[in-house]
C-alpha positions in Angstrom: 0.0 0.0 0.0 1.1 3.4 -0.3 2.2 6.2 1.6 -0.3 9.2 0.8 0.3 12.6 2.1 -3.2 15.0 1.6 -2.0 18.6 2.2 -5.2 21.0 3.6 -7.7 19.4 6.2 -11.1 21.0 4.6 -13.7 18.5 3.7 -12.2 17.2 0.0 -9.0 16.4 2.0 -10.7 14.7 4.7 -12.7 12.5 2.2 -9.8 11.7 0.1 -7.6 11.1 3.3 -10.8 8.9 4.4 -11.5 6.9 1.6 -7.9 6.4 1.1 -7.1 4.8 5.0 -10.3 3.3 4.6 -8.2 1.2 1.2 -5.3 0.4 3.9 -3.0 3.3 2.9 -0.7 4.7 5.4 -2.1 8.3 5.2 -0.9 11.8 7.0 -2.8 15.1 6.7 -1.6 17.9 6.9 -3.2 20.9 7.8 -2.1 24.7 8.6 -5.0 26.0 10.8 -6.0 24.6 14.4 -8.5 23.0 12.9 -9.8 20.6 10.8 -12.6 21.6 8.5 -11.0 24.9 6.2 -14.5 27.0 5.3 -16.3 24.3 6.5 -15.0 24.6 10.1 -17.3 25.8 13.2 -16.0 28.9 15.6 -17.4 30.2 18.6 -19.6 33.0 18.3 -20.7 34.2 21.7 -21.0 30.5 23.1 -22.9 29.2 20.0 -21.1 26.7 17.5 -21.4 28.4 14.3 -19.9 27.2 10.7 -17.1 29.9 9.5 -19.2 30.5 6.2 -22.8 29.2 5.4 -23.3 26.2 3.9 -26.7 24.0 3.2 -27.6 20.7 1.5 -29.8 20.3 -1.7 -31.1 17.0 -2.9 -29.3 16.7 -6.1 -26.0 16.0 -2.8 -26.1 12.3 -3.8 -22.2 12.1 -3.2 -22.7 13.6 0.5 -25.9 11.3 1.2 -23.4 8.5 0.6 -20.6 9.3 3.0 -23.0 10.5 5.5 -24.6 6.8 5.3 -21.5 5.5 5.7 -20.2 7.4 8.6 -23.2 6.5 10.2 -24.7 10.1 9.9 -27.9 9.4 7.5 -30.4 10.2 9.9 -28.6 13.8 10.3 -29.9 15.9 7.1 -32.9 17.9 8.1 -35.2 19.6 5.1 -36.5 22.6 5.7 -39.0 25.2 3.9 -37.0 28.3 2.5 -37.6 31.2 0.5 -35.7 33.9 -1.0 -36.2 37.3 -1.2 -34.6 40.0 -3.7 -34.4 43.7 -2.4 -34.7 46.3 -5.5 -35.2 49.7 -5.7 -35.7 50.3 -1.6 -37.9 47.7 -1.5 -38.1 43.6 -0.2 -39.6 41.6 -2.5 -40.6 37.7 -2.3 -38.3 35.6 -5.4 -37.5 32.6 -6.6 -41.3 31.5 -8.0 -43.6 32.1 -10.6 -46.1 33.8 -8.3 -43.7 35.8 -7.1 -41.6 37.0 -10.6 -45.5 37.6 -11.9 -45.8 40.3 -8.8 -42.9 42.1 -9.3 -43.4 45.2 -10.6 -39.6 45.4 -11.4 -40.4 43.9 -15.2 -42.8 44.1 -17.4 -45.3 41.0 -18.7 -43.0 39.9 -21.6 -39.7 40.2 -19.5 -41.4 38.5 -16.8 -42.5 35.3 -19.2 -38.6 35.9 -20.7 -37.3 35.3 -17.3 -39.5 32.8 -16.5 -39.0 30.4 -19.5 -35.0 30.8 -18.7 -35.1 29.7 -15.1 -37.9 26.9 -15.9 -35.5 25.6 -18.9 -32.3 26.1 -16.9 -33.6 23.6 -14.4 -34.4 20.9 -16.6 -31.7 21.1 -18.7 -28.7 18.0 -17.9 -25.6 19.3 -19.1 -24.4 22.8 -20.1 -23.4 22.2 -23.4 -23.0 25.2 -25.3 -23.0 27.0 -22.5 -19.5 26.4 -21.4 -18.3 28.6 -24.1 -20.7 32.1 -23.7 -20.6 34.5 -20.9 -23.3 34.5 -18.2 -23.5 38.1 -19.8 -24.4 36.9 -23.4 -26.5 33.9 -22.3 -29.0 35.8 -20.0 -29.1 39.0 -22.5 -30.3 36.5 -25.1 -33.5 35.1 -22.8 -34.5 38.3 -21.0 -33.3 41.1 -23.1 -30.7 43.8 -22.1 -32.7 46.0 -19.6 -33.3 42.3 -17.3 -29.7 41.7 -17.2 -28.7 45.6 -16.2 -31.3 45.6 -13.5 -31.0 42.3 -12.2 -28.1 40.5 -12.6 -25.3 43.0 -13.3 -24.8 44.4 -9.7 -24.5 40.8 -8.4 -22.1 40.4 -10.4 -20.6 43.2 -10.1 -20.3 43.4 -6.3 -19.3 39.7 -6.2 -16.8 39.5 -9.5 -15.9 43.2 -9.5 -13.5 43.9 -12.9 -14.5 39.9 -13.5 -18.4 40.4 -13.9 -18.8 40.3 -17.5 -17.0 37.4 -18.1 -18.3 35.0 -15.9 -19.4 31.5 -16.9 -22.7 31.1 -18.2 -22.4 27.2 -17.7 -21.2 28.3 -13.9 -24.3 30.5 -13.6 -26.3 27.3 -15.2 -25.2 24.9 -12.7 -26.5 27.1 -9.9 -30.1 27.4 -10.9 -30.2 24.3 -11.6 -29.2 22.7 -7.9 -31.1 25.1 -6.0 -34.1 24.5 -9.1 -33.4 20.7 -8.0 -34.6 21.1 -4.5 -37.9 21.9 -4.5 -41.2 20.6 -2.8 -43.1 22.4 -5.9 -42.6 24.7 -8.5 -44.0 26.9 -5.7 -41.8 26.0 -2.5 -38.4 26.0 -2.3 -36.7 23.5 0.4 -32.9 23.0 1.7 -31.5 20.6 3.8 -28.7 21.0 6.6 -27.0 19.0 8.9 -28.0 18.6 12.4 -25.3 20.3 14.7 -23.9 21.9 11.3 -20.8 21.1 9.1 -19.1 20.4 12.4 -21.1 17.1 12.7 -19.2 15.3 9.3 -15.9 17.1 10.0 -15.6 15.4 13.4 -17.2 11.8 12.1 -14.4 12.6 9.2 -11.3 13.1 11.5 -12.5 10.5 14.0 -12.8 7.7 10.9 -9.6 8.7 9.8 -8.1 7.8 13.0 -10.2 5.1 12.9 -8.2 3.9 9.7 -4.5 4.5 11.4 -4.3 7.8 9.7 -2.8 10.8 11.0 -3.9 15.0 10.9 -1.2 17.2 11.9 -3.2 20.4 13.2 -0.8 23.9 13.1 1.6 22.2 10.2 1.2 23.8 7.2 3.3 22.3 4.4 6.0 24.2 2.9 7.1 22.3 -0.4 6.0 19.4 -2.4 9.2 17.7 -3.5 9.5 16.3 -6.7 11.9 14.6 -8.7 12.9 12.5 -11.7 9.2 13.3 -13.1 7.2 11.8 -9.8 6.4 12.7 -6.4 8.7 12.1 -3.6 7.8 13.8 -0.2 6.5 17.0 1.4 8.3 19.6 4.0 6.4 20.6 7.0 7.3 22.2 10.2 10.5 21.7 10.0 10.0 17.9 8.8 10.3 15.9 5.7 7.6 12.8 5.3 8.2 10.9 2.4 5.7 9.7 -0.1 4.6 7.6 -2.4 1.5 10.0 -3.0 0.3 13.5 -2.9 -2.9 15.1 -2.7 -3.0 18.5 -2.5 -6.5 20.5 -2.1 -4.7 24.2 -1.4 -5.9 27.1 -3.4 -4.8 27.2 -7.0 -2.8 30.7 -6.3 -0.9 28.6 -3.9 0.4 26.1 -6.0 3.6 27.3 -8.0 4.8 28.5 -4.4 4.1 24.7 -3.2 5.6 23.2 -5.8 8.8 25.3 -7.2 9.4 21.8 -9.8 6.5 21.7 -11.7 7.2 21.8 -15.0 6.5 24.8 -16.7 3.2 24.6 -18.9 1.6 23.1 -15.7 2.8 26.6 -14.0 1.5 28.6 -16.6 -2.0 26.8 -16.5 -2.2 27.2 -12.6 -1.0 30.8 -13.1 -4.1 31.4 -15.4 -6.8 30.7 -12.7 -8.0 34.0 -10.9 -9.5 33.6 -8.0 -11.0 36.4 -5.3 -11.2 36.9 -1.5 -14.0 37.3 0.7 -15.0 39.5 4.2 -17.7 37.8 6.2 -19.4 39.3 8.7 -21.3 36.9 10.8 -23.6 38.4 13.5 -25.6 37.1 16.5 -29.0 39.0 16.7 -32.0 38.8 19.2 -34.2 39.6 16.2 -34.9 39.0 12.5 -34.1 40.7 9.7 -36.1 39.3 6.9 -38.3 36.3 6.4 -36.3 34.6 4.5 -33.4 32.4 3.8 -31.4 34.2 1.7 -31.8 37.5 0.0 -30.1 39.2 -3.3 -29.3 42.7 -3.2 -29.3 45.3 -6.1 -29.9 48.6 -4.2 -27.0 51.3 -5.3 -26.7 52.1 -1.1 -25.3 48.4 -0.6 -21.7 47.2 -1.8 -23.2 43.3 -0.7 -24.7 41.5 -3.3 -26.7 39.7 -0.4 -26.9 38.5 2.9 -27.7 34.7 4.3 -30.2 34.5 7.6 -29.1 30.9 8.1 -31.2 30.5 11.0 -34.1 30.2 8.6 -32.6 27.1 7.6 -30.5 25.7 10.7 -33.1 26.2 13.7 -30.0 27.9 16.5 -30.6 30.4 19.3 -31.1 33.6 18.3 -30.7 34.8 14.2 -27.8 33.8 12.6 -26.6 36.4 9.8 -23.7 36.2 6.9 -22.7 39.7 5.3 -20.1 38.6 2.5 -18.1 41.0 1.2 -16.3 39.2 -2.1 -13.2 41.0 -3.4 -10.3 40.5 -5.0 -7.5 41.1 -1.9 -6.2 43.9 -3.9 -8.9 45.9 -3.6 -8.2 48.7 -1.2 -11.5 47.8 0.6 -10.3 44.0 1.4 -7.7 45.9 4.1 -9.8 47.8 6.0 -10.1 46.8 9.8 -12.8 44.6 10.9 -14.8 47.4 13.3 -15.5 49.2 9.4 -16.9 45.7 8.1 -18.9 45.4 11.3 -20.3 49.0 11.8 -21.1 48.6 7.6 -22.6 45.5 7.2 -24.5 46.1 10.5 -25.9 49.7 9.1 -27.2 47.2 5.5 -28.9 44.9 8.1 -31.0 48.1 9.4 -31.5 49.3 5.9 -33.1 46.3 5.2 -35.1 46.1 8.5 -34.9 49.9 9.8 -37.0 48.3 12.8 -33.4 46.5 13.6 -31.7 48.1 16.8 -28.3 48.5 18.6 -29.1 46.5 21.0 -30.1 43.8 19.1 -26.5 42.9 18.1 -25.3 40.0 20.4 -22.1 39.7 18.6 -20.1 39.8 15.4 -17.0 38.0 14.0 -15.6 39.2 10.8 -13.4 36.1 8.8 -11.5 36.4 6.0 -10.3 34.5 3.1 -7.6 35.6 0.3 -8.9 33.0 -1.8 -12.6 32.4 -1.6 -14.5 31.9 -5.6 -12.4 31.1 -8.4 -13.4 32.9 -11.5 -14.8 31.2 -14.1 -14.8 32.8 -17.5 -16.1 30.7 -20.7 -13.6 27.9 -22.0 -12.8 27.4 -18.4 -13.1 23.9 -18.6 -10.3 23.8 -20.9 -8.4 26.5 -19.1 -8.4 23.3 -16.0 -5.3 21.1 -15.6 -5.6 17.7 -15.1 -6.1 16.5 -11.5 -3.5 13.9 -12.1 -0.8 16.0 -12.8 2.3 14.8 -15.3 4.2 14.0 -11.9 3.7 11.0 -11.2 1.7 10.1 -7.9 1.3 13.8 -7.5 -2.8 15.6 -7.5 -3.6 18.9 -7.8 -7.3 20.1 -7.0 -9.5 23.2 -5.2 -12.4 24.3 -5.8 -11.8 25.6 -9.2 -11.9 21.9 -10.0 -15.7 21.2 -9.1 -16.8 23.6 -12.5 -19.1 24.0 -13.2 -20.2 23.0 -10.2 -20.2 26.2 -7.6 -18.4 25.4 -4.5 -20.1 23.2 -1.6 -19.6 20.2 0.8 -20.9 17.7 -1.4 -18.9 18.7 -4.4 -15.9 18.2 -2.0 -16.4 14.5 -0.8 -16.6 13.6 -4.5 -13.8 15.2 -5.9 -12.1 13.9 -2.3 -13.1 10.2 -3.1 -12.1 10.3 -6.5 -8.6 11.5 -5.8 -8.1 8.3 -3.3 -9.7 5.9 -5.4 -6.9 7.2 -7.8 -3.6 6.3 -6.3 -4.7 2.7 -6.6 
């Protein structure tokens, strides 16, 4: 069997590290943070366990349903009635149905049908096909018309892919509709799942199976180079350490790469080099009260630089309301610097702006986390822009969460790409 080294503890490198101890490999992760988990991981926010950044479960998660089943976890998904709202012009309005898109006074009647028709289609529709080679700009001009995609669409872009917003994916923007359009009760209800006791619940069943299997996490040991040599892997440097390999996995961020891995050949460097990817600010607060009925709500109000906010405690039931402000960014952009009492006082001043009955007293607490690498940009061709996950080095994998396209990031996504990469080294 072979010695598998799986740099980055977040929930692909804990499935591939699973699946891979569960074969009989001798299996070490390693893992910068103090904890396991990467965006998946809990923190303490005023004495409630609380997931980093929000995450939920739709029913099209077949790969998470699995290892869930097999960890003994299947009876932990809980569905859950949602909604979605979409704040225009000063105003909260219910989205995300046709009663609701034929009550918006935001369109008229044939840009309303238009819009309709795209989001119906989008759902049914299996693969992206043509898609993967038009913008998200192009495709949604083409079904709703100019005037839909300047109103509604371009500042969520815009305030999520900044200088990137036009060129975005519409294969990326495809795959969304179509998961979310994948969990519903009725065309009229929408419905999410989550897992009881949050992310936390399958990241500890994770590291505890791991052990389990006689493999090892190293917490607070981030690795400093993959060695290669003589055109296959041979070990990684950490803390000071080398552990020698017969495998790699490594799930870092693409912009991490070249740094990792000085001997990659050249065109490899050049393709990892190619992949943008932004950051993200999220302020999380603890409230004593509501701020909208619903789930999730997209912004495109000219007072808000947020193109939404998540009231997870509409899906997760938790004391108190649960709120995510995320501010994505590139981290050059001056804002990404600012000090965390600016993102607090901000995002706190949107929260009233959306519910001006919303008081000061109301805040419990706030925690403002940050990423440099958050959403990987997806232009069209991206697909192709993608290296292989087995790289030319032999032994040696090479995946993120660029590599779920056009898939959008999320837990499920994660254990499959994870289990795939183990199942590999055989």
């Amino acid at each position: 069997m072979s010695r598998i080294v799986v740099v980055g503890a977040g929930v692909m490198g804990l499935a591939a590290a699973y699946h891979a101890a569960k074969r009989g490999h001798e299996v070490t992760v390693l893992e910068g943070a103090p904890e396991a988990g990467g965006m998946a991981a809990h923190f303490d926010l005023a004495g409630l366990s609380i997931e980093r950044f929000y995450h939920f479960v739709c029913k099209a998660d077949r790969p998470l349903f699995t290892l869930l089943s097999e960890l003994g976890l299947a009876d932990t998904v809980r569905w859950v009635p949602t909604s979605m709202g979409y704040y225009f012009d000063g105003a909260l309005h219910p989205w995300g149905d046709p009663v609701s898109l034929l009550r918006f006074d935001g369109l008229g009647p044939v840009e309303k049908i238009r819009y309709g028709l795209m989001m119906a289609l989008s759902a049914w529709r299996r693969e992206a096909g043509r898609l993967e080679t038009v913008s998200a700009r192009e495709w949604i001009t083409a079904w709703c018309g100019r005037r839909v995609y300047e109103r509604m669409w371009a500042p969520l872009f815009r305030l999520k892919f900044h200088e990137y917003a036009d060129d975005i994916s519409a294969a990326w923007v495809w795959s969304r509709i179509k998961r979310i359009g994948s969990s519903r009760r009725s065309m009229f209800e929408e419905e999410l799942g989550h897992i009881e006791g949050g992310s936390e619940t399958l990241i500890t069943a994770l590291v505890d199976a791991i052990a389990q299997c006689g493999g090892k996490i190293r917490l607070s040991m981030p690795a400093t180079r993959i060695d290669i040599g003589d055109g296959r892997v041979r070990g990684v440097e950490a803390g000071g350490a080398y552990l020698a390999a017969d495998a790699v996995i490594s799930t870092v961020p693409t912009p991490l790469v070249n740094d990792l891995i000085p001997g990659l050949p050249a065109e490899a460097r050049a393709r990892y080099e190619a992949i943008r990817n932004i950051g993200v600010v999220c302020a999380v607060f603890r409230l004593r009260t509501s701020v909208t009925p619903h789930f999730w709500v997209n912004i495109a109000d000219p007072r808000f630089e947020i193109p939404g906010i998540i009231e997870a405690s509409r899906l997760r039931k938790v004391p108190d309301t649960v709120v995510y402000v995320p501010y994505y960014m590139p981290q050059t952009h001056p804002k990404f610097r600012r000090p965390d009492d600016f993102f607090r006082a901000e995002a706190f001043g949107y929260l009233k702006l959306l519910n001006p009955s919303l008081r000061d007293d109301d805040l419990i607490a706030c925690h403002i986390g940050r990423l440099r690498y958050a959403q990987p940009i997806c232009p069209p061709g991206f697909a192709a822009m993608l290296p292989p996950v087995q790289t030319s080095v032999a032994g040696l994998q090479i995946a993120d969460t660029c590599f779920y396209y056009p898939e959008d990031r999320g837990i499920s996504e994660s254990v499959r790409l994870g289990g795939l990469m183990a199942q590999r080294v055989a």
